[in-house]
N, C-alpha and C positions, 0 to 999 in steps of 0.2 A: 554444617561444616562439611564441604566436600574433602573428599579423599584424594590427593594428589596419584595420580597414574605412577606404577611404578617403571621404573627403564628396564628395557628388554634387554636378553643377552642374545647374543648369533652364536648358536649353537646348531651340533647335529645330533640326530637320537637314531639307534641303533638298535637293533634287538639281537642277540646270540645264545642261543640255545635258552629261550624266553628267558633273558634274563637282559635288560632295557639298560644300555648305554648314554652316555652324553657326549659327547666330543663337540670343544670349546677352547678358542684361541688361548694358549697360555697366557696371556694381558689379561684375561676376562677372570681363569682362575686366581691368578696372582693378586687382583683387586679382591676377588671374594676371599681369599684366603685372610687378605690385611684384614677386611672388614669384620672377619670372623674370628679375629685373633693366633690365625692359626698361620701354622708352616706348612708348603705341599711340597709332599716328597719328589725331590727331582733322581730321575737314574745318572748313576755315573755312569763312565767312560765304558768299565767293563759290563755294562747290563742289570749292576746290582746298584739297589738304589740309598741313598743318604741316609735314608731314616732307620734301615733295616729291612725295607720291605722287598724283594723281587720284583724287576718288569713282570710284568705280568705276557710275558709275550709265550711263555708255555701252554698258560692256561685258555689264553686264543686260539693257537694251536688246536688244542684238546678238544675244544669244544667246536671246533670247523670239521675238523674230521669224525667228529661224532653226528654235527648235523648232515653230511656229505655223504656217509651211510648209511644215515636215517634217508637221504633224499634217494636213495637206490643208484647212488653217480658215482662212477671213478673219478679220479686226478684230471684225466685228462677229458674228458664228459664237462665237469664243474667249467677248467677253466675255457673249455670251447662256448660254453652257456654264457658265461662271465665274462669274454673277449679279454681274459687275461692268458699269460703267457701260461704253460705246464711250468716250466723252469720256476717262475715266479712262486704258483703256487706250493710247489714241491718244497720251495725254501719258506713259505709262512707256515706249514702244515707240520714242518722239520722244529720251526721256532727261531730258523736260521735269522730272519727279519721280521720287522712290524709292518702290516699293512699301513699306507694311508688311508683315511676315508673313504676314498672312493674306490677303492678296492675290495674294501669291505665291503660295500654298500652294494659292487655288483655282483659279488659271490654270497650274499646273503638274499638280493633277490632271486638270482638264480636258482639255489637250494630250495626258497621259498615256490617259486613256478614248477622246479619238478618236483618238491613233494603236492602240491596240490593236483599237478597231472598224475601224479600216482593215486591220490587217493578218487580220483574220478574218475578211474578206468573201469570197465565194467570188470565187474571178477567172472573168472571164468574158472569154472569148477569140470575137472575133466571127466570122462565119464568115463567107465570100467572097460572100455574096447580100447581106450589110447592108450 
């Protein structure tokens, strides 16, 4: 007896501060959710969410500016890397807005290119005359 193929979801995955993302049309969760018996917390109007939980747009925030640090870049470094606006980024960094997708995805490469040209630079250890 063969195994029927299961149907695929169109999703995107993400990673922030190593910690691996999903992002997935709401139709896609709303179907998994029925299937699974469960409710998915929608955010209200004001930012806070139905079930009790918080957007989670803080803790985005937190962890951008944490890896943005880590990548040795300012505000304005990240978003000249990222071809996004300073303004822009100032307001997701604030927690003022939620990134799209692709926002995301190009300030997380970005970060991702300068920390790895950071760590393959040659180190230069100065000598006692400088």
């Amino acid at each position: 007896m063969t195994k029927k193929p299961l149907p695929a979801i169109d999703c995107h995955r993400v990673e922030l501060d190593g910690i691996r993302y999903v992002i997935l049309r709401e139709s896609a969760l709303d179907h998994l959710c029925e299937k699974a018996g469960i409710c998915p917390v929608r955010p209200s109007v004001d930012g806070s969410s139905e079930g009790g939980f918080p957007l989670d747009r803080a803790s985005l925030a937190e962890k951008l500016v944490r890896r943005r640090h880590a990548a040795g870049l300012s505000q304005a470094e990240l978003a000249r890397s990222a071809g996004v606006r300073p303004e822009t980024l100032n307001r997701i960094e604030r927690g003022r807005t939620t990134p799209d997708f692709a926002t995301v995805r190009k300030l997380v490469v970005a970060m991702d290119t300068a920390e790895r040209e950071r760590l393959t630079r040659p180190f230069h250890k100065p000598s006692s005359q400088e």
